[in-house]
C-alpha positions as CSV (number, residue, x, y, z in Angstrom):
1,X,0.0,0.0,0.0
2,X,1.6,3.3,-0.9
3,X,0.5,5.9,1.4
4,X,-1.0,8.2,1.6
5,X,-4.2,6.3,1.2
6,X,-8.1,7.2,1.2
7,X,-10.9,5.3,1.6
8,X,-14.4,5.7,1.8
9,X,-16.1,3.3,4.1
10,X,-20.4,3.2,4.3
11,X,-20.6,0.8,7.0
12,X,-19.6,-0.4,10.5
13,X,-19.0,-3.9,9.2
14,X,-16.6,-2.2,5.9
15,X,-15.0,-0.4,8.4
16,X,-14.0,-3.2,10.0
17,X,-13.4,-5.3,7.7
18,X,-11.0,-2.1,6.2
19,X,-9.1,-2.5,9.3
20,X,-8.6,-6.2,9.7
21,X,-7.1,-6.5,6.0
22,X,-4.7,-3.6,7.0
23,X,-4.1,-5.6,10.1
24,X,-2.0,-7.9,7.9
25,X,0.5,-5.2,6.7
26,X,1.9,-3.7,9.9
27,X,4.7,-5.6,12.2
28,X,5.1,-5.5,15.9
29,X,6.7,-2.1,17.2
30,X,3.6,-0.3,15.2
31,X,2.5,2.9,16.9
32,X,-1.1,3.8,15.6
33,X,-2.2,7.3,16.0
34,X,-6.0,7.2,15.3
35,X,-7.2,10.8,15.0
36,X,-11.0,12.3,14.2
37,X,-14.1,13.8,16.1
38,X,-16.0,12.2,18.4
39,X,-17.9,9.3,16.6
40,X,-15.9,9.1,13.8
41,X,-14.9,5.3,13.7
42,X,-11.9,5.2,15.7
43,X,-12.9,2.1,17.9
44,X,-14.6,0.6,15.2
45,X,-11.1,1.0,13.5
46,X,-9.6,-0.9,16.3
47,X,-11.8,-3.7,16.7
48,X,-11.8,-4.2,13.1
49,X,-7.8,-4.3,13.7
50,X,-7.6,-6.5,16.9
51,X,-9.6,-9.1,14.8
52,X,-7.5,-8.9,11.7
53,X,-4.6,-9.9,14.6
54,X,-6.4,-12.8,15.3
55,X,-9.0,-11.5,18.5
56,X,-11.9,-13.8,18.4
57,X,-14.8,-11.4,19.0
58,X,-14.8,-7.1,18.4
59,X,-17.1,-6.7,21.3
60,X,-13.9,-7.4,23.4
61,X,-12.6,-4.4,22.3
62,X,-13.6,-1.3,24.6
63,X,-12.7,2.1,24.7
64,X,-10.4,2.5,27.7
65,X,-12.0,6.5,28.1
66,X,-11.7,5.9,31.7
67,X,-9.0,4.3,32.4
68,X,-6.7,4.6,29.4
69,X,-5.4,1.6,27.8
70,X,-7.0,-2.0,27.6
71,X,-4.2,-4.4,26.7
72,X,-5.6,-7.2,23.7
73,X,-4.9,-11.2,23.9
74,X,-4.0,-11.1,19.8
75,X,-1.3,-12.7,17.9
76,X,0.3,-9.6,18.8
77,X,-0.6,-8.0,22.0
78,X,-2.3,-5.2,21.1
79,X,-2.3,-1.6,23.4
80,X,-5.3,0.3,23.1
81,X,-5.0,3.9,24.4
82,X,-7.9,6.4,24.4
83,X,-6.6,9.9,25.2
84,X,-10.1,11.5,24.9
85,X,-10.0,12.1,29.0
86,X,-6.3,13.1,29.2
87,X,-5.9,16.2,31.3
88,X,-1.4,16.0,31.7
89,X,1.0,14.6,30.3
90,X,1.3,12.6,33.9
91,X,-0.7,11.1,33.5
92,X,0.8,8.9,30.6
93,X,3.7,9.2,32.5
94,X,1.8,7.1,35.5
95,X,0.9,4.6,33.0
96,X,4.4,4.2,31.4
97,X,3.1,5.3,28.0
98,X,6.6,5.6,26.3
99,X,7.3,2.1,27.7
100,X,4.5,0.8,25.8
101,X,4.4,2.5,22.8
102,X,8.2,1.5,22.1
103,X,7.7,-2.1,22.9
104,X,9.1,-3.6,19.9
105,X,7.2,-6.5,19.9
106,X,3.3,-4.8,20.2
107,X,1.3,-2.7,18.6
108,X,0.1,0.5,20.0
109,X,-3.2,2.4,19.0
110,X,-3.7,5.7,20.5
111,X,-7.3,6.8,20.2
112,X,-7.1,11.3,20.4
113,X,-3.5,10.1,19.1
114,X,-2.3,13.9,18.3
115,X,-2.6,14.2,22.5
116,X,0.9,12.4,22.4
117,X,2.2,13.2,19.5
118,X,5.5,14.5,21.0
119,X,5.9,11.2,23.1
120,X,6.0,9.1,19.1
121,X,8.9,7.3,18.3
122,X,10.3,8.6,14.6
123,X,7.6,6.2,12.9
124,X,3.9,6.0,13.2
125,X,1.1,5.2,11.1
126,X,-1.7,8.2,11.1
127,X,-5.1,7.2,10.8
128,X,-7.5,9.9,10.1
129,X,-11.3,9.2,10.3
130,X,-13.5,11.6,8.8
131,X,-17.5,12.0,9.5
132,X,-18.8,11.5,5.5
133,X,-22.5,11.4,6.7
134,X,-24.4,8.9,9.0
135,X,-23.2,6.1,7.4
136,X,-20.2,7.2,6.0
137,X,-16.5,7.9,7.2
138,X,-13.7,8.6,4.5
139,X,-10.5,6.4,6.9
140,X,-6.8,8.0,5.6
141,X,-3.5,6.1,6.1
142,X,-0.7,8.2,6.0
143,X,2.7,7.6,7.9
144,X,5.7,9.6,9.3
């Protein structure tokens, strides 16, 4: 996949199912940086990834808006972060976040991603969601 990349998605399931094929590109030490308003697909995005790593059912996957990261049985292990609530950058620092994110042999999604974007290693994957209309959300890949 050459990147930057668009796509259009009209559904939940396509979403997901977007997200599970990309699932089989990226290696362990991936940070994912998932960015876009408030119901824009983001944990849909990540389910739809944790089942491309080989989770058996996307209603595992949760938001962690409370208490920051869920941590997925996958191939992989798979870090889910959800920023949304983040008030310090202490708060990652109470978590370990920099531990995490550079473990070379997971794969990180940040949910509000942009909150740590000075935290990043050199390379991350940027996954933009976009709200299309109620059905739709236009997903772009791009990487730095």
């Amino acid at each position: 996949m050459n990147y930057p990349f668009e796509h259009v998605s009209r559904s939940v399931d396509e979403t997901m199912h977007f997200a599970k094929k990309w699932a089989g590109t990226i290696q362990p030490g991936t940070v994912i940086s998932l960015e876009g308003d408030l119901g824009s697909g983001k944990t849909t995005f990540i389910k739809g990834l944790a089942m491309g790593l080989g989770l058996q059912k996307s209603d595992e996957v949760k938001s962690p808006t409370f208490v920051l990261l869920h941590i997925y049985p996958t191939k992989v292990p798979l870090y889910h972060f959800d920023l949304y609530r983040l008030e310090s950058k202490q708060e990652l620092e109470a978590i370990d976040f920099e531990e995490f994110i550079t473990d070379s042999k997971a794969i990180s999604c940040v949910e509000w991603g942009e909150k740590a974007a000075a935290l990043y290693p050199p390379h991350v994957y940027r996954v933009t969601l976009s709200i299309v209309d109620d059905h739709s959300r236009k997903i772009r890949l791009s990487e730095t």
